[in-house]
N, C-alpha and C positions, 0 to 999 in steps of 0.2 A: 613599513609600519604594519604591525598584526590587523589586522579587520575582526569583524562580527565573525565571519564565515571561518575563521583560523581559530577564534576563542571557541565556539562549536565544534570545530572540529578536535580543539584540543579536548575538550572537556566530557565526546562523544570519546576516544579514546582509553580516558580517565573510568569512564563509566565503563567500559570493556573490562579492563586488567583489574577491576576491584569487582565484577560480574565472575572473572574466572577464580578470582581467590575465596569468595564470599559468598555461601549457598543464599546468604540472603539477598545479596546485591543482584546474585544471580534471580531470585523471582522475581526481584523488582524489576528487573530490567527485561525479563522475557516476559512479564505481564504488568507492565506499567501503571494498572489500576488495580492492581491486590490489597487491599487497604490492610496492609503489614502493623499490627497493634505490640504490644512490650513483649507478649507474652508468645507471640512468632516470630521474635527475634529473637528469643532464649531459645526456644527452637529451634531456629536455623543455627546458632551455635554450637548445642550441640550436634547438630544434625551432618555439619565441618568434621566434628570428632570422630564420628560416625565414619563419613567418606575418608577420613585421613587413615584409619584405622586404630586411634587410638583409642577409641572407645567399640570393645567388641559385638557388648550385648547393649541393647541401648532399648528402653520400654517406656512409652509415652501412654499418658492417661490426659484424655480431654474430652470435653461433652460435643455432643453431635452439633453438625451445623459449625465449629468452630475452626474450619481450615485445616485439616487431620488429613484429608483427601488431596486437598490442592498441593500439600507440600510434600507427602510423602509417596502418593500416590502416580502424583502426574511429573511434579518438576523433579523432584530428586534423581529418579532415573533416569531423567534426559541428561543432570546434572553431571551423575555419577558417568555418564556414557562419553559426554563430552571431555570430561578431564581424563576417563580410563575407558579408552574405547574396544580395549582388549576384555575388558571386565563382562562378567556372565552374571547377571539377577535373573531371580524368579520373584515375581511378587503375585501377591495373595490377597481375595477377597472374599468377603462371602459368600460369593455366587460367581457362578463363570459368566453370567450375562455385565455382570459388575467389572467383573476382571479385563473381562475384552473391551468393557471400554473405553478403560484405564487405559488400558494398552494403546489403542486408537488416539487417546487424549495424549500418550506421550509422544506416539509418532509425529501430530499435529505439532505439536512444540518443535521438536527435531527439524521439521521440512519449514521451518515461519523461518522470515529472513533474519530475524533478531538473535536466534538461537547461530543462525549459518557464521555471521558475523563474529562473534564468540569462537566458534569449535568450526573451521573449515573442514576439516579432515575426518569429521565426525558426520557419514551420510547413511543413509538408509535407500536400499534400492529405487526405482526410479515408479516402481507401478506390486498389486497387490502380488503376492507368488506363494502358492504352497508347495511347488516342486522347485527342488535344486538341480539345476543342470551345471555346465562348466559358464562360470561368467556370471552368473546370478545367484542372488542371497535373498533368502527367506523374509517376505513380510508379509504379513498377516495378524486378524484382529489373536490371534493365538500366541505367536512367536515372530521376531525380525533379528536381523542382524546386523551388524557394521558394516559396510562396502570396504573390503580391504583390512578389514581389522577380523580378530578372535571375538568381540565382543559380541551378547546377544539378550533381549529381554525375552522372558519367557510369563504368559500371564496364565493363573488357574483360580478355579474357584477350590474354597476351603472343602476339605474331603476328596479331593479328586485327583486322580494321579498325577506326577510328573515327574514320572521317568523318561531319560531319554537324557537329560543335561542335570550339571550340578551347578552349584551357583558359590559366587563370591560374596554378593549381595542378597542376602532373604530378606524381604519386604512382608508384613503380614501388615494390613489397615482393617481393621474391624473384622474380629474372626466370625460372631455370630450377628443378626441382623436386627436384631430387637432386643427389648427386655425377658420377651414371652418365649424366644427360642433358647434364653442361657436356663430359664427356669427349668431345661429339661435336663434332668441327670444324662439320661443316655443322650441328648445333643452334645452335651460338655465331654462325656467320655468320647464321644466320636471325633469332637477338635483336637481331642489333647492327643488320640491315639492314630489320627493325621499328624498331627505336628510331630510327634516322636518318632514314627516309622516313615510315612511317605515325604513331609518336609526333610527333619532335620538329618536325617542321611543325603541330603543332597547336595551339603555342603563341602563344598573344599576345604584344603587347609586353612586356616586362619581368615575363616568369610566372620563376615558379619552379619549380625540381625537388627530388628528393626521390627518391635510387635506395637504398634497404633491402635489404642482402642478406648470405648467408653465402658465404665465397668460398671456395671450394671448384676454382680453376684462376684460373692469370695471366694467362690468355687471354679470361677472361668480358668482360662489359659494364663492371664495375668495371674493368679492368686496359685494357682499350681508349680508355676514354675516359681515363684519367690517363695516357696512350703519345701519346693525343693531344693531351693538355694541355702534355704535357713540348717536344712536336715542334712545337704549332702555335702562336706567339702571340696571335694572335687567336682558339684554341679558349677554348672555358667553361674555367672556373675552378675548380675545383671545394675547396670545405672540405670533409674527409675527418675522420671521427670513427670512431676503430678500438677495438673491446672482444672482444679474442679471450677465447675460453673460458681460459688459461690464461695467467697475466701473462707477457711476454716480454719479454726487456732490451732492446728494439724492437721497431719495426711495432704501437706502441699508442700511444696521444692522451694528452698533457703531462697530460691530469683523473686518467688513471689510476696512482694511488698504489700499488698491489698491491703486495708483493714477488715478486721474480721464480718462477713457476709456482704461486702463487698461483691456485685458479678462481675465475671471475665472480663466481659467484654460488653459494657455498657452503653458503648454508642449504638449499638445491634443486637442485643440483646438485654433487656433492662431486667429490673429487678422485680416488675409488674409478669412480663412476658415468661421469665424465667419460675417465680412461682406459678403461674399457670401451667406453664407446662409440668411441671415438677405434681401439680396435684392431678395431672389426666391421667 
């Protein structure tokens, strides 16, 4: 006759094989208190399309503070590693003090036993290393790699080289740092003319991207590249998934139900906290 301890285990199981299919089930379950709202499980949906490959160019717009970091920053590329451990990301922040600790934050994930239980065969060497000799693999807050696999994360801050490897996956999460840095023409020309030359050559055949950001000027990397999309027919494509802080009778994604001024995400951020910050 089944027990307590058989239904747990059944159901410990269950929660695995819908963890491996499911980027969402996947945060739930490697961070069991992620307070997962509608509008990051439209995102972890598309964020599936993403890692499956069917969706190439994929550009997300959502206000600071709102889970941008956690999911695309930290778990996705553990996610992406665990199901394709052969696969090569770079991802991209706006700072390399930022970047590494991204990077730091996904190793963390990888080595937790929740993550092992999922992805056996998906390991990261045993201790830090920036020399390769025979028998060991690269980790570091910079770069790590699969124990036995091709796969490797590579982290940089925005503007800064990364030659050396190409990638499958390009991650960009918040290209500039503020509102007061995109106000600069020559900042904006210095992202876009990183992302053109030093990113987007780095890509393999048929990678994908992945640009997170709050848009804060129509002139950023978001508004460039869809000027480009609009002008060039043969530029990327890109699917745009938009969740402003406050519904709007446009410039938001067919998922989002809100009534108009309506915020995001009002259990944590309300409508009092949200105007304030909005007039500082």
């Amino acid at each position: 006759m089944p027990t307590s301890d058989d239904a747990k285990h059944e159901e410990e199981l269950l929660l695995r094989r819908q963890s491996r299919r499911s980027f969402g089930a996947f945060v739930q379950y490697t961070k069991p208190n992620y307070d997962m709202q509608w509008f990051h499980q439209v995102w972890c949906s598309y964020l599936d399309r993403f890692v499956s490959g069917e969706i190439k160019r994929l550009m997300v717009y959502a206000p600071v503070r709102h889970g941008k970091s956690e999911l695309v920053s930290r778990r996705l590329p553990a996610y992406i590693l665990g199901k394709k451990p052969d696969a090569s990301i770079i991802a991209c922040s706006y700072t390399s003090d930022l970047a590494s600790r991204m990077n730091r934050d996904v190793q963390r994930i990888m080595d937790a036993d929740r993550y092992r239980r999922l992805y056996p065969d998906t390991n990261l060497f045993g201790k830090n290393i920036r020399t390769v000799s025979k028998g060991t693999f690269l980790r570091n807050s910079d770069i790590f790699e699969v124990v036995n696999h091709q796969g490797c994360y590579r982290s940089a801050g925005i503007g800064c080289g990364i030659t050396g490897m190409g990638f499958d996956y390009g991650i960009i999460d918040d290209p500039v740092k503020d509102p007061k840095d995109v106000q600069s023409e020559t900042k904006r020309n210095g992202v876009w003319e990183w992302y053109t030359g030093a990113f987007y050559t780095r890509q393999s055949p048929n990678a994908g991207i992945l640009v997170t950001l709050t848009r804060w000027h129509q002139d950023d990397l978001a508004g460039r590249l869809l000027e480009q999309m609009a002008k060039e027919p043969d530029a990327d494509q890109w699917v745009v998934l938009k969740f402003p802080a406050f519904a709007e009778p446009v410039n938001r994604s067919e998922e989002d139900k809100r009534p108009d001024g309506a915020p995001l995400w009002p259990s944590r951020y309300g409508e009092r906290f949200l105007n304030t910050a909005r007039a500082t």
